[in-house]
C-alpha positions, 0 to 999 in steps of 0.5 A, a space after each residue: 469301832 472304839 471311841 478312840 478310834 472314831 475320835 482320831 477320825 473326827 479329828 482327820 475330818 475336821 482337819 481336812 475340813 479346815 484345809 479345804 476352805 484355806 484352799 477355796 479362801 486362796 482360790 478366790 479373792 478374799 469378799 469377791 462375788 460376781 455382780 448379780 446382773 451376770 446371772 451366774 450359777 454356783 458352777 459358773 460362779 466358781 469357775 468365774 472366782 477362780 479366773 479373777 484370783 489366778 492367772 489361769 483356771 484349771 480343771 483341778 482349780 476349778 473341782 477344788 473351788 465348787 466342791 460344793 456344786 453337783 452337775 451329775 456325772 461326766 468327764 470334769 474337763 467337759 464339764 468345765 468346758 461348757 460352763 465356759 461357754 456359757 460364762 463366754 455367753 453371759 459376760 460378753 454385754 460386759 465386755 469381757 472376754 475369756 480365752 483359751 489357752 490350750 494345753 493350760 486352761 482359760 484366763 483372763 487379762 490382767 488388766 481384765 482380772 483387776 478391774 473385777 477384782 476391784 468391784 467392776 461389772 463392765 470393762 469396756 463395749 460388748 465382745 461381739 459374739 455374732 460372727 465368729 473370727 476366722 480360725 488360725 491353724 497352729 501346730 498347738 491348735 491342731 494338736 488340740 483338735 485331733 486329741 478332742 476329735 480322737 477323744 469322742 468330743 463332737 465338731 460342735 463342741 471342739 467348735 465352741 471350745 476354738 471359737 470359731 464354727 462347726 463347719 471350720 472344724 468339719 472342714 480342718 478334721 477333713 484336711 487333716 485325714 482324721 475320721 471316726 470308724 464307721 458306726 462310732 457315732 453315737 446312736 450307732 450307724 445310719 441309712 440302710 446300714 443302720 436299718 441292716 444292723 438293727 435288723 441282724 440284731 433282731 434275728 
């Protein structure tokens, strides 16, 4: 490679460099960190940046705010989903709470997000996270469980993303007809199928 070319390189780099901490700097409020007492990660931290600077956090947003972060490979969404879960868990003694918002992300109230934005650690009494609320079935939320469901996502993890309990979920899933092949599950087939298939593949 000539030294003109690998120059012209450099000089992409750098400015692709310089472009993406404009774009980290947009996406947070300029100083803003989380309150040590939360126990954030760098994931969560960023995923928690991001919720305090917009009016709602994306999978794109989120990428571009923790490029610096590694959680290993898998699907970003998924990803994002289960930092959520634990951010719901750790911010609850704080009395904020994160929704959903299906189709679009996650967000935080307005009110919510100045008051961070501001310095505060604590917006009001603890979100109870005991019992879980009862589900409303919308047309949204359905369309939303049966993308999750045909995508491969488990009752229990649909379950954390709606807020409500697994056997919720196992029980609209029945209502509404969906169900897996047999053996799609992971670890294939169980009980005397199972036993039967892993013996046919012996032989």
């Amino acid at each position: 490679m000539s030294g003109a070319r690998e120059a012209a390189l450099q000089a992409r780099i750098d400015d692709l460099e310089f472009q993406l901490e404009e774009l980290r700097a947009a996406l947070a409020p300029p100083g803003w960190t989380p309150p040590q007492a939360w126990g954030l990660r760098p994931a969560e931290a960023a995923a928690m940046g991001v919720l305090v600077a917009r009016p709602r956090l994306t999978v794109a947003l989120w990428l571009a705010a923790r490029a610096d972060c590694a959680d290993g490979p898998g699907d970003p969404g998924r990803l994002l989903s289960v930092h959520v879960c634990v951010l719901r868990r750790r911010l609850a003694p704080f009395g904020i709470e994160i929704k959903t918002l299906w189709g679009e992300g996650y967000a935080l109230d307005a009110g919510v997000r100045e008051a961070l934005a501001g310095g505060a650690v604590s917006v009001g009494p603890p979100v109870a996270r005991g019992r879980r609320r009862p589900p409303t079935w919308t047309a949204d939320v359905d369309a939303a469980l049966r993308a999750a469901w045909l995508e491969g996502a488990s009752a229990a993890a649909i379950a954390a993303q709606l807020g409500v309990s697994r056997n919720a979920v196992c029980g609209r899933l029945a209502r509404l007809g969906l169900r897996r092949a047999p053996g799609s599950r992971r670890g294939g087939p169980r009980g005397v199928a199972g036993l039967r298939a892993r013996g046919e593949a012996r032989s």
